[in-house]
N, C-alpha and C positions, 0 to 999 in steps of 0.2 A: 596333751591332745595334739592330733598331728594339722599341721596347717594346712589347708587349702586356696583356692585363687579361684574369681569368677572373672573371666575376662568377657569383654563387651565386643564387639565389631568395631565401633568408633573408637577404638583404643582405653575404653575405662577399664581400668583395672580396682578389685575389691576382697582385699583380704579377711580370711576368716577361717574355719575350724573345718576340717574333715566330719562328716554324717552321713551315715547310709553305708554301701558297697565303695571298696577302695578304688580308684580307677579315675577315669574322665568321660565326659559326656559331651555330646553340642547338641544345640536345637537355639530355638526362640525364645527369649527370655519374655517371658508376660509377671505381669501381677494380678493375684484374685483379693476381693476386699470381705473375702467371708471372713466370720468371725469364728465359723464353726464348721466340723462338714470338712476336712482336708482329708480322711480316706475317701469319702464319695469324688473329690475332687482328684484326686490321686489315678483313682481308677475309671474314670469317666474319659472315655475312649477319642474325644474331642479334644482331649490334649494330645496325642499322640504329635510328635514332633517338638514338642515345645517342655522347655524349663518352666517350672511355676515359682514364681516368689508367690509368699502369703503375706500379706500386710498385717494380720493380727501376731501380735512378738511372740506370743508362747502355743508350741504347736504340739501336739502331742500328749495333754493334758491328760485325757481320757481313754488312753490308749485307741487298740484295732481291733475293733470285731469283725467276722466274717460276715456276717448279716449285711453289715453296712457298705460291702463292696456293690460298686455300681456295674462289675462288666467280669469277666474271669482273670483277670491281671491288670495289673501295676502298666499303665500306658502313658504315661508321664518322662521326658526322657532325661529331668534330674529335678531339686526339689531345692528352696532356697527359706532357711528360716531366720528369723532373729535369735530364738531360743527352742532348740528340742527337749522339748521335758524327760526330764529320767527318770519320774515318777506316773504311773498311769491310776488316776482315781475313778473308778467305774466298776461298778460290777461286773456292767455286761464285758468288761475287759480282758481279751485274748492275748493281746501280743504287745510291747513296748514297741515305740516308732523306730529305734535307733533296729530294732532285729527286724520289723516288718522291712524296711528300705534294703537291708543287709540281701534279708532272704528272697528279696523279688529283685536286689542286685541295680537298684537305685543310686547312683553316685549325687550326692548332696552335701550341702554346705549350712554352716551355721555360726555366728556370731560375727555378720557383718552387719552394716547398720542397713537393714530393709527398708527405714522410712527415707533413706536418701536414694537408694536404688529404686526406689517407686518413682519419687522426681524428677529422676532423671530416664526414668522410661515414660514419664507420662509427657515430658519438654520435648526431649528427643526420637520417643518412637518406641515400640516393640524393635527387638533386631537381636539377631544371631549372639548366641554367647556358647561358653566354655567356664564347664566344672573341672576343676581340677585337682588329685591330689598328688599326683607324682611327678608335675613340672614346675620348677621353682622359677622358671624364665619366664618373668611377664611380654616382653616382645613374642618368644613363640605360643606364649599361650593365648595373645590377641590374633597373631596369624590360622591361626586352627580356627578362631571364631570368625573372624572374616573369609574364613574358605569353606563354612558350613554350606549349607543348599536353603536357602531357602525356600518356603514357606508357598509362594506366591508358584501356583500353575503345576504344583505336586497333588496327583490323587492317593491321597494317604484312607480315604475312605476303604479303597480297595485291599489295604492292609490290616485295618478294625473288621473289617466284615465278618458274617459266619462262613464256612465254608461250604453249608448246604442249609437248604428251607428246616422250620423245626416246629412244631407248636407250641407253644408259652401259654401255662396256665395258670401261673399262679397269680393271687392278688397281696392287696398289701394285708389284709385281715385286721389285725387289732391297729394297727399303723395307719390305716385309711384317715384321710382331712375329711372334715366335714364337711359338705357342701351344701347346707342346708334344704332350703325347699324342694332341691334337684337330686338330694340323695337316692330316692328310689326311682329316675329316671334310669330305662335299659334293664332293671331287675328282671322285669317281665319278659324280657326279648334277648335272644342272642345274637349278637349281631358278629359275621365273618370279615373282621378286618387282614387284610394282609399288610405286616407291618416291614417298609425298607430300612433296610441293616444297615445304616451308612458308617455306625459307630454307637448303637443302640444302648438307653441306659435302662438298668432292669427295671429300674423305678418307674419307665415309663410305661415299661411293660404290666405289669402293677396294677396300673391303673387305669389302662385300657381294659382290664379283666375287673377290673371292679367296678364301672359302669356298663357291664354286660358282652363284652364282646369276647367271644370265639380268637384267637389271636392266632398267626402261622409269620412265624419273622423270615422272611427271604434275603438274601445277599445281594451287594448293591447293585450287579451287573444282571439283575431278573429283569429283562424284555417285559415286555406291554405285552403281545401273545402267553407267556407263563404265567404272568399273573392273572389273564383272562380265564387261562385255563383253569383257577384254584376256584371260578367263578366269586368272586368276593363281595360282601355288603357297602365294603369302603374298604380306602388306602390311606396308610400311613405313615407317613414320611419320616423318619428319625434326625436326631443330631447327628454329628461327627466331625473328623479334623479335617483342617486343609481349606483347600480352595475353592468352591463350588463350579467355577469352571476347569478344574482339573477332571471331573467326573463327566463327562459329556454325553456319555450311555445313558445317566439316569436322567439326567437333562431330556435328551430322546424319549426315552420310554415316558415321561411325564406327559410330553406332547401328545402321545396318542395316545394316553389315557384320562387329560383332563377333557371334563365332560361328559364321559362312560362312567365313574367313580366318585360317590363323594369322597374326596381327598382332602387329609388335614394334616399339613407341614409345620415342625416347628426347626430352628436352628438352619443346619444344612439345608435339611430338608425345605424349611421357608428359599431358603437362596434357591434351593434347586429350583422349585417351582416359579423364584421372580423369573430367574432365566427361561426358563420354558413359557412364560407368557410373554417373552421377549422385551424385558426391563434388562437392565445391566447390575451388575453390583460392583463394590469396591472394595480397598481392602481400608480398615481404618489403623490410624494412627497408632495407638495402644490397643485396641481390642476392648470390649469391657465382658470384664471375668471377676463374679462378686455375686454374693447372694442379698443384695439392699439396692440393684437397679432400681427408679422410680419409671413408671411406664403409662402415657396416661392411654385411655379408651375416647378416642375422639366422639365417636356416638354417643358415650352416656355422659363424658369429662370425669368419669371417675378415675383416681388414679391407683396402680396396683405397684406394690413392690417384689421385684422379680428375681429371681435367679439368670445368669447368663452368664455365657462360657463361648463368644465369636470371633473371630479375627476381621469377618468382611457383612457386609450389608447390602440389601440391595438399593437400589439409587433410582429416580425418576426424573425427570427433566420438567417443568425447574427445579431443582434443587428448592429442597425444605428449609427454611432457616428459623423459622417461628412459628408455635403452637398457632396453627388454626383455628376459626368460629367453626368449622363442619370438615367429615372426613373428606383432602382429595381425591377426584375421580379421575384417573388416566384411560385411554384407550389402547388396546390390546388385540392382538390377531385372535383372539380370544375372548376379545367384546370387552366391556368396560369391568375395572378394579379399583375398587374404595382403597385408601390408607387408613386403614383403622387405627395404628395405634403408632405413637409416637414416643420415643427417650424422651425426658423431661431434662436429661443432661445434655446429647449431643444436639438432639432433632433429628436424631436418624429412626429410618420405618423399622417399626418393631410389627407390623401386624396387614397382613394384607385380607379384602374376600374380593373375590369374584362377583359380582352382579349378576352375569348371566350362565356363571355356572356352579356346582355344586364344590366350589374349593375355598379352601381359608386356610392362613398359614399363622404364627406368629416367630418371632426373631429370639424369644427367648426360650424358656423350662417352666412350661405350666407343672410339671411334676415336681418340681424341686430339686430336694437331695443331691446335695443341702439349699434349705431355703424357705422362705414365707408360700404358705399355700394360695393368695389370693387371689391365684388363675386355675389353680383347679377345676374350675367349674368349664373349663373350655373344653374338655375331655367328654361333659356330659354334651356340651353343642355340637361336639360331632355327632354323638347319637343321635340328638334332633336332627341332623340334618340326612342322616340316612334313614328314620325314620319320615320324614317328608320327602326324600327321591323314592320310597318303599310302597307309600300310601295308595 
């Protein structure tokens, strides 16, 4: 097996096995703590820029199905395992991981130790790294990681995008979460959402179709006036990579249309809309990338376990340091916004609404995939809420 090398920016160096496509790659080195879910995680378009380690050791188990891709390609820009399986046990089984990486030309590594590289990205930071398998010099292979581009004020959103509007109709069908009492909310009604492309995952698409709505996905640079024009129920804000103030068009267009639109943001899309209510964000330390987030609901204290895939959050002054008795209220050139939901890890906002206007964001993946469904039902609150601007 031929050697490889992941070089770090701060000069760490980590040997280990060539997997995937032969070559090198740079980007971000992050960790996800799924235990399941690395194609969804693969092709979810919010990586783009960034190397993924997986913290579970054996990847690949179950091989690749097509079904389970989250986007039209492999957006990921290298892949870091403890163990690639050479065996794929699944029926619904297409493809082995060593040929899917090969064939979308993924450069990846395998058989270094992941549980010390997580350590050492979780003490010291996310930061630039380097796949390699055709440079055996650890010095030039740390200089190519420290001259990568950073992360920080790059609109990578503009590069996931679609490249024109489209309508999306499909649902998930037999795959649908249950959502108990609220399942046949939206049945009755179609509702015209227009959904922003920042880095779109289909799954969300999915499920905006399986609580009733009409869906038309436009690219991230659609103006406030084109989406007026599509005349819409509501707007929908998608995930994506990068930096939310790299995007400063869709920031704009937010502005003059929060308040004409129920609008519901999650990921990027949450960032976008802090900025456009004029809160700031940051970028955090490690990111958290994992499907066992714990996230609580400051209104009801119940807690959900989430999927998330971010590198920055938005921030309020004062800074949050401890779960609250009630959601905070800030003020906004757009009148007052609860904190509704809170990390039970960092204390960073997971969940914003509007008070005085028809908007509500959250920080993580009410859809999942991969992941626990316990926020699915927030897909049906956007219904309610364009069904009470409708009424």
């Amino acid at each position: 097996m031929k050697k490889a090398l992941l070089a770090l920016a701060d000069g760490t160096i980590f040997e280990g096995r060539a997997l995937g496509y032969e070559g090198e790659t740079v980007g971000e080195v992050v960790f996800n703590t799924a235990m399941t879910g690395y194609q969804e995680v693969l092709t979810d378009p919010s990586y783009k820029g960034q190397i993924i380690t997986m913290t579970s050791p054996h990847i690949g188990n179950y091989g690749m199905t097509p079904e389970d891709a989250e986007s039209r390609r492999v957006w990921a820009e290298g892949f870091i395992v403890k163990e690639g399986s050479q065996l794929a046990s699944n029926w619904r089984s297409r493809q082995q991981l060593q040929d899917y990486l090969h064939e979308a030309k993924i450069v990846a590594i395998e058989g270094l130790d992941t549980r010390a590289l997580t350590r050492h990205l979780r003490d010291h930071g996310s930061q630039q790294g380097l796949i390699t398998h055709v440079a055996g010099d650890s010095r030039h292979a740390i200089e190519k990681a420290q001259a990568a581009p950073s992360i920080i004020g790059r609109d990578l959103a503009a590069v996931v995008t679609c490249e024109k509007a489209y309508r999306w109709t499909e649902g998930s069908r037999e795959w649908s979460p249950s959502l108990g009492e609220k399942t046949e909310v939206g049945a009755t009604s179609r509702w015209h959402v227009v959904a922003y492309d920042f880095g779109v995952k289909r799954n969300i698409l999915r499920r905006l179709v399986d609580v009733g709505c009409e869906v038309t996905v436009v690219p991230a640079s659609t103006t406030a006036p084109q989406v007026e024009a599509l005349k819409p129920d509501g707007i929908f804000l998608s995930n994506g990579p990068g930096d939310p103030e790299g995007v400063p068009y869709a920031i704009e267009a937010m502005r003059q249309l929060i308040g004409r639109y129920p609008i519901f943001g999650i990921c990027l899309g949450h960032q976008i809309l802090g900025l456009a209510l004029g809160l700031k964000t940051y970028k955090l330390k490690f990111g958290h990338h994992g499907a066992n987030h714990p996230v609580m609901d400051l209104r009801t204290r119940q807690v959900e376990i989430t999927s998330q895939n971010h590198n920055f959050a938005v921030q309020v002054a004062p800074q949050i340091n401890a779960i609250p008795d009630r959601p905070p209220v800030v003020d906004t050139t757009f009148g007052q916004v609860a904190i509704t939901h809170l990390s039970l890890n960092d204390h960073s906002i997971e969940g914003l609404v509007c008070l005085d206007r028809p908007v509500f964001s959250v920080q993580y993946h009410p859809e999942a995939s991969p992941g626990p469904h316990d926020s699915a039902y927030l897909f049906t609150e956007f219904i309610q809420l364009m069904e009470k601007q409708h009424v």
